[in-house]
C-alpha positions as a printed Julia matrix, in Angstrom:
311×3 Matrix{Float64}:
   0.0    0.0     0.0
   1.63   3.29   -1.26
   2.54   5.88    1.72
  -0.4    8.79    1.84
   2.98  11.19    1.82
   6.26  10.36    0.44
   9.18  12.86    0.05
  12.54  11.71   -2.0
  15.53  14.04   -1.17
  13.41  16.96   -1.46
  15.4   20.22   -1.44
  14.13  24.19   -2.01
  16.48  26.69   -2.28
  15.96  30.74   -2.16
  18.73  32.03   -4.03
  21.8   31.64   -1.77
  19.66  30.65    0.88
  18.8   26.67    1.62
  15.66  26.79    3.26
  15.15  22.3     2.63
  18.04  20.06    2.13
  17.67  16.48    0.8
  14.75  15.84    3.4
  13.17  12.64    2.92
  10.46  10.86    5.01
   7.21   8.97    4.48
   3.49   9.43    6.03
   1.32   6.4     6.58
  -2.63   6.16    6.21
  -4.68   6.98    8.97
  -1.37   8.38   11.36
  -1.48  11.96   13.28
   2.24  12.44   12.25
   4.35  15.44   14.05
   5.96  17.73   11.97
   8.4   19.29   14.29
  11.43  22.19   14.03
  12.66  25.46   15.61
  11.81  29.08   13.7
  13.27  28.81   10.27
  14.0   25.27   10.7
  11.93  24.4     6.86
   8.8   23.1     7.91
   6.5   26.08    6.93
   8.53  26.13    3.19
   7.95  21.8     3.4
   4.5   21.97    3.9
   3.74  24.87    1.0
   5.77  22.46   -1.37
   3.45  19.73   -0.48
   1.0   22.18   -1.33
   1.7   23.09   -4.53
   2.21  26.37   -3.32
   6.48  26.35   -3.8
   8.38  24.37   -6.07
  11.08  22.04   -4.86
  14.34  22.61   -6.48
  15.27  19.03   -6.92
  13.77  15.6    -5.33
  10.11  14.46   -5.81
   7.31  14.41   -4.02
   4.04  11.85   -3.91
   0.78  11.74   -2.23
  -1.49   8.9    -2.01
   1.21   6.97   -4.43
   0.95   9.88   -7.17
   3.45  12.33   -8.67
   2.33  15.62   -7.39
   3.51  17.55   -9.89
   1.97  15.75  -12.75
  -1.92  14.73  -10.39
  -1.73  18.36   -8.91
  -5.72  18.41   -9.12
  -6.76  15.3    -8.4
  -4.1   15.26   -5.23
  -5.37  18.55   -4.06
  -9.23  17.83   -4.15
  -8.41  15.01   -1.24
  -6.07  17.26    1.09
  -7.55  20.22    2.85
  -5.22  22.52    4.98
  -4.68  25.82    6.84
  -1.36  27.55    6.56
  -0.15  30.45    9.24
  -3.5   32.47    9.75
  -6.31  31.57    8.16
  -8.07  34.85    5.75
 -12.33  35.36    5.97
 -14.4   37.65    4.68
 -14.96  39.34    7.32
 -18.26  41.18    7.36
 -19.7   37.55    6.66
 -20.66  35.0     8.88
 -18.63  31.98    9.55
 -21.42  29.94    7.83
 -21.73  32.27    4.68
 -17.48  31.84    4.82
 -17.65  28.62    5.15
 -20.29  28.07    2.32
 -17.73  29.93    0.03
 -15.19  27.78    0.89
 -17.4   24.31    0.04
 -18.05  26.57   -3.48
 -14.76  26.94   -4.25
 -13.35  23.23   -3.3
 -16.3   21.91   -5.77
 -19.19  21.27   -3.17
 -22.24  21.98   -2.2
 -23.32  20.93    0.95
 -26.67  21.41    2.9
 -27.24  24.25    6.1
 -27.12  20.83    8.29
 -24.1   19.71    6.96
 -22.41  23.27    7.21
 -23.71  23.49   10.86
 -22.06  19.92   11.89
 -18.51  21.32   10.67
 -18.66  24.14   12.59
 -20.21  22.12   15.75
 -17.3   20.29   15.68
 -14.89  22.83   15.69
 -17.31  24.1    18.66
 -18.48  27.49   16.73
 -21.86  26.25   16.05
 -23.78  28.94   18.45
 -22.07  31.66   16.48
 -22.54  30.24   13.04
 -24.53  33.77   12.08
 -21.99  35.87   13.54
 -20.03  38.03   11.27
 -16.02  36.83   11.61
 -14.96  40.35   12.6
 -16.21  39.77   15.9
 -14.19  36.62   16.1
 -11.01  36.43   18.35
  -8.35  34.93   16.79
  -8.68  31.6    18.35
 -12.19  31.55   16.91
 -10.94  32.29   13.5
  -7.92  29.64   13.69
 -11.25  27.26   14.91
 -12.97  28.5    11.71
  -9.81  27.8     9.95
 -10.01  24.43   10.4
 -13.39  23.74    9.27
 -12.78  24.88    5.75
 -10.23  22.92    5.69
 -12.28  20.2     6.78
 -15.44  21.07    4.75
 -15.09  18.9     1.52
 -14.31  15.75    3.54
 -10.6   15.21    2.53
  -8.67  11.99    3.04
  -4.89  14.09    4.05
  -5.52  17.09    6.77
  -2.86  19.57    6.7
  -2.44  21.79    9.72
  -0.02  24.14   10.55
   0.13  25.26   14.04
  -3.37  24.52   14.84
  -3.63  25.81   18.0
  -2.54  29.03   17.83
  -4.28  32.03   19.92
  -6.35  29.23   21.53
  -6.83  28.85   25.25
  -6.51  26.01   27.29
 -10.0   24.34   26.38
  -9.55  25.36   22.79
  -6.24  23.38   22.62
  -7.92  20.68   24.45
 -10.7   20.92   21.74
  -8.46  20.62   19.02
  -6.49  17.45   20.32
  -9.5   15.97   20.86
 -10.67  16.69   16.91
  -7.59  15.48   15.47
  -7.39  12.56   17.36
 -11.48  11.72   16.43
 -10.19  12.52   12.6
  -7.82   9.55   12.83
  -8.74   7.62   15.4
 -12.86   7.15   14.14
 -12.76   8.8    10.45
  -9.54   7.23    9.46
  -8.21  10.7     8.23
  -4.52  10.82    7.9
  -3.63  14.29    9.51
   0.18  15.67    9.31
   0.2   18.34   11.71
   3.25  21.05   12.72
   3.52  22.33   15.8
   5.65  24.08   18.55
   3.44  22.75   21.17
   5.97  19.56   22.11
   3.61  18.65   25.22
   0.6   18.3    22.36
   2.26  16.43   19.92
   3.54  14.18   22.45
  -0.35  13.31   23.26
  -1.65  12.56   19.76
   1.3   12.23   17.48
   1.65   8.3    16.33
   5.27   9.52   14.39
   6.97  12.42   14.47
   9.75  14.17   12.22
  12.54  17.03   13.75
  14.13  19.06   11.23
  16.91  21.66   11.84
  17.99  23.89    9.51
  16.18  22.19    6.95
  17.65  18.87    7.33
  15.94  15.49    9.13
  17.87  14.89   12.49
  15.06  12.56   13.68
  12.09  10.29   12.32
   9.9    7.49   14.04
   7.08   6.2    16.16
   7.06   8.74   19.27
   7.05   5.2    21.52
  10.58   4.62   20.06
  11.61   7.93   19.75
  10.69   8.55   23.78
  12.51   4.89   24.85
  14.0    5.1    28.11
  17.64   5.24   26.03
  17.21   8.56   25.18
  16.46  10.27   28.6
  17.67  13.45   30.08
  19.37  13.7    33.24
  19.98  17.11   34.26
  23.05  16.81   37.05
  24.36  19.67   39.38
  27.62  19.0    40.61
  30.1   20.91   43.02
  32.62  21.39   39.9
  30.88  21.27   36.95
  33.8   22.26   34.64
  35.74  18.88   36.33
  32.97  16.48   36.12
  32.27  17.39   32.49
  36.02  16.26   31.81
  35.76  13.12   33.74
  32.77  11.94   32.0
  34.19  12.67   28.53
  36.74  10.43   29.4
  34.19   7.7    30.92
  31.99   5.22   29.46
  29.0    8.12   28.97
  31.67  10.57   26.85
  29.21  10.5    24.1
  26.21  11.36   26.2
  27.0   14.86   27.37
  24.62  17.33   25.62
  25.69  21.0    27.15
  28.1   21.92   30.49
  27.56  25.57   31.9
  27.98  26.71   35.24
  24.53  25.93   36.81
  24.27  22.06   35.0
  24.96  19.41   32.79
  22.81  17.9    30.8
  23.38  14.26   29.52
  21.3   12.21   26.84
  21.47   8.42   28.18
  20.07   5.1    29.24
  17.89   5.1    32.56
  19.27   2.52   34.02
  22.31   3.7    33.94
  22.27   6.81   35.39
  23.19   5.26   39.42
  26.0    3.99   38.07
  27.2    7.64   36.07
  26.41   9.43   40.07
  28.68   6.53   41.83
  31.44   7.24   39.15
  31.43  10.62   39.81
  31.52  10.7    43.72
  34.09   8.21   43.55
  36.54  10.84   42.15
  35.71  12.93   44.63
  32.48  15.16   42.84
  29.51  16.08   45.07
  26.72  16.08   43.85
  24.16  18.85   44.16
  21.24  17.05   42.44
  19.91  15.47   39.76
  16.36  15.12   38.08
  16.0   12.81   35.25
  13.59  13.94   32.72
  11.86  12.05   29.94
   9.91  14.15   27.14
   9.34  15.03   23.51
  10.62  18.14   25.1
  13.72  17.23   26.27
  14.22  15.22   23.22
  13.31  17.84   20.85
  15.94  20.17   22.7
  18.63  18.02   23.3
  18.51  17.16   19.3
  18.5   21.07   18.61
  20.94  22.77   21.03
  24.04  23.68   19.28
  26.59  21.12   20.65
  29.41  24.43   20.38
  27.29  25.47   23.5
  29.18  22.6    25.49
  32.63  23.74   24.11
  31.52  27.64   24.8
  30.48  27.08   27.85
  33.6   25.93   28.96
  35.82  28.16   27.72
C-alpha cells in the first residue's frame, strides 16, 4: 500500500539561501504524524511544497502513491489545509465563509451539513456571527473547518492551536485525534506545542535547519535510552572532563555553570552518580527527565554550547 505522503531528497532553495536540504520521510494512512522544528528550521517552506504552493528545487514528491507535480488536481481535491493564519471575509458569517469555501473546493453541501462542521470545531452557536467579531482563536477554529469542509482523506495543519486557550487546545487534540482515530483521516500536523504532539502524534519528524535529524514512532523515539538527566555538581567544569573520558563521553549534551545535561540510558544513570563521587564530585542534584521536550531540545541545542560554555 503506497505511503499517503512520500518525500525523496526533497530540497528548495531561495537564491543563496537553503531553506530544505535532501529531506526525505514517508506518512502512513490513517497516522497523526508530528511535523516538528525550531523558527526557520523548513517546515512552513515543506509543507507549502506539499502544497503546490512552492516548487522544490530538486527531489520528488508523492501523495497517495501519485506524482504531485503531474496529479496536482486530483491530489489537491483530497487534502484540505490551513497555513499560518487563516483569511475570511470578514463582514460575513462563519457559515456564509464557510459556504464559500465548500463553493470553491467543488461542493455543495446542505445548512445541516455546514452546521455539523462548525459544531465540531465548537463554533456552532455563532454560526450567524459576522467573523470580525471573532477572536483569533475563533478564527484559527474557523480555519479548520474549511479545511475540513469537503471531507478530505490528508488534513494539513499548521500550528493549529494558535491564539487558543486552554479548552480550545484541548478541543483541538481531541478533533484530530477523532479525525484519525474514528474517520480514518490521515492528519500531518506542525507544531511548537511539544507537550501536544507528544499526546496525539503516532510519528513524528525534527528538522533543523532544513535537514531530518530525527524520524519514528514517538514510543521509540521517547525509549528510556534517550532520557535526560539534568546533574548539578560541586565542579561542573571537572565532572564534564571526567565523563568525557568515561563510558558516557558521548552522552554529554551541554556543560555551563549551573548544570549538565546528559542524553542516556535510565538505568544507567546510578552507576554515572557513583562514578562521579568516587573521584571525589559532590553532587548537588539530579532530576531525570523524559519528554518530547527534552528530546526535541537536546537534538537542537548547538553542541558548540558545550565547548563555549567551557571556555
Amino acid at each position: 500500500m503506497p505511503a499517503v505522503i512520500q518525500l525523496s531528497q526533497v530540497s528548495k532553495r531561495f537564491r543563496d539561501v537553503s531553506a530544505v536540504e535532501d529531506l526525505s520521510f514517508r506518512v502512513e494512512g490513517g497516522q497523526v504524524y508530528g511535523f516538528l522544528g525550531q523558527n526557520g528550521a523548513g517546515k512552513s517552506t515543506t509543507i507549502r511544497m506539499l502544497l503546490t504552493l512552492v516548487r522544490p528545487s530538486g527531489g520528488s514528491i508523492e501523495v497517495f502513491g501519485m506524482n504531485l507535480e503531474r496529479h496536482r488536481a486530483e491530489i489537491l481535491r483530497q487534502v484540505g489545509a490551513i497555513i499560518e493564519r487563516p483569511d475570511f471575509y470578514k463582514y460575513l458569517s462563519a457559515l456564509e465563509n464557510l459556504r464559500i469555501f465548500a463553493i470553491m473546493s467543488g461542493n455543495r453541501p446542505s445548512r445541516r451539513q455546514l452546521m455539523d462542521q462548525l459544531d465540531r470545531v465548537g463554533l456552532a452557536a455563532r454560526a450567524d456571527s459576522k467573523v470580525k467579531t471573532y477572536s483569533q482563536g475563533m478564527k484559527q477554529r474557523l480555519g479548520i473547518a474549511t479545511a475540513l469542509v469537503h471531507d478530505p482523506q490528508l488534513v494539513i495543519l499548521d500550528e493549529p492551536t494558535n491564539g487558543l486557550d486552554p479548552q480550545g487546545i484541548a478541543d483541538i487534540r481531541r478533533m484530530i485525534l477523532h479525525l484519525s482515530r474514528d474517520l480514518g483521516k490521515t492528519v500531518f500536523v506542525s507544531s511548537h506545542l511539544l507537550a501536544e504532539m507528544e499526546l496525539i502524534a503516532d510519528s513524528m519528524l525534527i528538522i533543523d535547519r532544513g535537514r531530518k535529524i530525527a524520524e519514528g514512532r514517538v514510543s521509540e523515539l521517547l525509549d528510556p535510552a534517550r532520557t535526560v538527566a539534568e546533574l548539578r555538581t560541586t565542579d561542573n567544569h571537572r565532572a564534564a572532563s571526567l565523563i568525557r573520558q568515561s563510558a558516557w563521553q558521548d552522552s554529554l549534551r551541554e556543560v555551563s555553570p549551573d548544570r549538565l545535561l546528559l542524553q542516556l540510558h535510565r538505568d544507567t544513570i546510578p552507576q554515572l552518580v557513583q562514578y562521579l563521587v568516587g573521584t571525589g564530585i559532590g553532587i548537588k542534584s539530579i532530576a531525570s527527565r523524559h519528554s518530547l521536550e527534552d528530546y526535541f531540545l537536546s537534538l537542537t541545542t548547538p553542541q558548540t554550547h558545550v565547548a563555549a560554555a567551557e571556555n
